[in-house]
C-alpha positions, -999 to 999 in steps of 0.1 A, spaced: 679 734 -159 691 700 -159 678 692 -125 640 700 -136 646 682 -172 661 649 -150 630 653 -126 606 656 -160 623 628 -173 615 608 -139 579 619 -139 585 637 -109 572 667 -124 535 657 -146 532 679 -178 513 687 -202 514 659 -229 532 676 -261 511 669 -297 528 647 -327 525 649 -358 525 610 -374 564 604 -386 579 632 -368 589 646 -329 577 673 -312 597 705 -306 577 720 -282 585 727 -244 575 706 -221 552 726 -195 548 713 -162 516 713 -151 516 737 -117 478 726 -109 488 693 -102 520 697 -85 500 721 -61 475 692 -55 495 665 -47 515 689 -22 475 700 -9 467 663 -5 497 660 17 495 685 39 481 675 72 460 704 86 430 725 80 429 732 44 398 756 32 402 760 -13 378 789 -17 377 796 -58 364 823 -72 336 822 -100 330 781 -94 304 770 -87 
């Protein structure tokens, strides 16, 4: 647990930005955003890569 809140608070992980109220701090969890973690790791990778998605068009 306190590896993934260190890597959060590193921006190593990106998540989903939490809503404020005015005068007061959010409670709510922090969820890291698994769309663009798998991204960055897709624009890595180095050989054939085919994204087939169903229903887009």
């Amino acid at each position: 647990m306190a590896t993934v809140k260190n890597k959060i608070r590193l921006g190593e992980f990106p998540i989903r930005k939490k809503k404020r109220s005015a005068g007061t701090a959010s409670r709510e969890t922090p969820l890291i955003n698994m769309v663009a973690l798998t991204l960055e790791g897709a624009a890595s990778y180095k050989g054939n890569l085919v994204v087939n998605i169903e229903g887009a068009e």
